[in-house]
C-alpha positions, 0 to 999 in steps of 0.5 A: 613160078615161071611167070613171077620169075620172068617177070623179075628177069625181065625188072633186072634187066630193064634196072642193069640198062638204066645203072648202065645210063647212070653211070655212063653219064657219071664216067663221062665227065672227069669232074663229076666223077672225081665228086662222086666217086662213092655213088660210082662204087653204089652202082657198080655193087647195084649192078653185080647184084642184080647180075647175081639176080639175073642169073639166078633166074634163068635156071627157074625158067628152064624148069630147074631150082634157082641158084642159091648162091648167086641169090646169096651173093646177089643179097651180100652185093645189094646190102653193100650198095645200100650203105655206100648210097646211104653214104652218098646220101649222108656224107658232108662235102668234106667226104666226112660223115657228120649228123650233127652240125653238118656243113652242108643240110640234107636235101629233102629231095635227096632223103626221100629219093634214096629212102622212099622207093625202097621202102614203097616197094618193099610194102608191095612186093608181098602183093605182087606173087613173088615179082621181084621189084626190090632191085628196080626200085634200088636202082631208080633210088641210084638214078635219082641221087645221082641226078640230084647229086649232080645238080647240087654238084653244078650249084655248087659250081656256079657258087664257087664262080661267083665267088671268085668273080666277088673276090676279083672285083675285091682285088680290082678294088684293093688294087684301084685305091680311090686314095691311091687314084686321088693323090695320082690324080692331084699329082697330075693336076700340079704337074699340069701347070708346072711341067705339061709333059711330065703330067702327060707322061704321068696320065699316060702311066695311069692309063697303062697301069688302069689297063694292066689291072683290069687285064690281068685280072680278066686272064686265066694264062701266064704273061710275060716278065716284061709285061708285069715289070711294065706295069711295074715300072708304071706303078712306080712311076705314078707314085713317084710324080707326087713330090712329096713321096719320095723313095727310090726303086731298084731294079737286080733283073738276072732273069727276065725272059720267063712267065708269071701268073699275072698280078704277082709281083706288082701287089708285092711292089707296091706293098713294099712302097707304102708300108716299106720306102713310103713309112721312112720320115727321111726320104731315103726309103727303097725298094729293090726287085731282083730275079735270079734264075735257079733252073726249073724256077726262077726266084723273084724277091722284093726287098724294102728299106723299112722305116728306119730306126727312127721310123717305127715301123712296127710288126704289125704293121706288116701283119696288117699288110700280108692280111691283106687281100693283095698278098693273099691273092698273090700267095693263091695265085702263086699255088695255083700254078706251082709256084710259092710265096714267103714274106719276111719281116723284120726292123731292117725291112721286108722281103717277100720272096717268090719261086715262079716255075719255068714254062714248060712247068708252069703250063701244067699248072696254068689253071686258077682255083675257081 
């Protein structure tokens, strides 16, 4: 009995240093244990069972009878780890748990690490004389899941990147319009022959608004207010140089030394010049951008003339336009760093208004959703 009981301890001990491991390696990275926090608790509960165990043992090996109750309590605690693995195990990404229509299919690999060595050592453990293999074999399932769980975790990850690398070449794409580059470009090609330094002029907007775009959408940090309402005016400038577009901008600038997430206020801008000032027949279409400051945030609102009552501009369209990937993106970027985004509607117009935190707010929330 001395010799099984020695044997177990000694199985006990070596499955307490390889949770130890485990979990070390969960706790040291902030993300992975916030995405697996239920394997976290498996662990532990393992690790009290087979601390129950252990002391249970000793007795047995200064001649005395094992402890009842710490057995007990070291069966309650490994009872509890086994659902909390079966939950990690089974549990969609939402935390949710969910056999049918899963969002997220069972890894093969995963079902058969969290079941299989438990159930091979529960076939043996009657052939060894008493060796008690139950909570190695546990504690080899924990190890496994968390590898796999990880893994799966870092997959997930690098889907998630890609993602938002897709969804940045979209925005790119959205905000480079061929059409829009095609009547720039025409424009330029007039001006060439009628007014050389206004189509230089309008070439070098071009360039300016090309290079904020692929910028912005390469940085992770807040720019200046002057840098967007550059790119601004830029924008603004290239429409303009087409005569045929026709619409004046506006400029109610209260606030102006503060921090944006970059490619906020510009996709507003240029929202509001093709389906606000662009859409009236008159040529007396638009565009007002505004910034007032209102202490820890400073509010920015883009208004548009609309259509006119003879334009018909219809809601629909502006529900086509905040489909959009533009807005879209704005309102994402917007959350991600503290600030909001509302866009208003209506027969007079549309008015999009955004709350942009002050710096010293803006810095805790500097970190885009990737």
């Amino acid at each position: 009995m001395v010799a099984e009981a020695a044997a177990s301890l000694a199985l006990n001990v070596s499955s307490l240093v390889m949770l130890a491991l485990a979990f070390w390696q969960l706790v040291a990275e902030p993300e992975t244990r916030r995405e697996h926090e239920r394997l976290l608790v498996a662990a532990l509960l393992h690790g009290g069972a087979l601390v129950c165990k252990v002391a249970s043992e000793v007795p047995v090996l200064d001649g005395d009878e094992p402890h009842v109750l710490l057995r007990y309590f070291a069966l309650v605690l490994g009872a509890c780890s086994a659902m909390a693995l079966a939950v990690c195990v089974l549990a969609d990404a939402d935390g949710r748990m969910r056999l049918r229509d899963r969002a997220t299919p069972l890894s093969p690999a995963l079902v058969g690490w969290s079941v299989g060595p438990l159930a091979i050592a529960s076939a043996i453990t009657p052939l060894l004389g008493g060796v008690d293999i139950l909570g190695m074999s546990y504690a080899v399932s924990l190890c496994m899941v968390c590898l796999l769980l990880q893994r799966e975790y870092e997959r997930e990850l690098a889907h998630r990147e890609s993602e938002v690398e897709n969804a940045q070449s979209k925005v790119l794409a959205e905000q480079m319009s061929p059409h829009f580059l095609f009547n720039t470009l025409t424009s330029i090609t007039s001006l060439c022959y009628t007014d050389p330094d206004a189509a230089a002029s309008a070439i070098a907007d071009l360039s300016g608004y090309l290079r904020g775009n692929i910028n912005a959408l390469s940085s992770d940090e807040p720019i200046p207010f002057e840098t967007e309402l550059s790119h601004i005016r830029q924008y603004v400038a290239l429409e303009q140089a087409d005569s045929a577009r026709v619409f004046s901008m506006e400029y109610d600038l209260e606030a102006g030394s503060f921090s944006i997430p970059p490619l906020t206020i510009q996709p507003l801008v240029e929202n509001a010049v093709k389906h606000g000032a662009l859409a009236r027949d008159d040529g007396l279409g638009w565009v007002r951008l505004s910034t007032e400051d209102r202490g820890r945030f400073v509010r920015v609102v883009v208004e548009d003339s609309g259509a006119g009552a003879d334009g018909g501009r219809a809601t629909g369209e502006h529900g086509k336009a905040h489909d959009g990937v533009g807005l879209r993106s704005v309102e994402r970027r917007l959350q991600s760093y503290g600030g909001s985004l509302r866009v208003e509607f209506g027969e007079d117009g549309g008015r999009a208004c955004v709350l942009v935190p002050r710096e010293e707010e803006l810095r805790r929330h500097a970190h885009f959703d990737r």
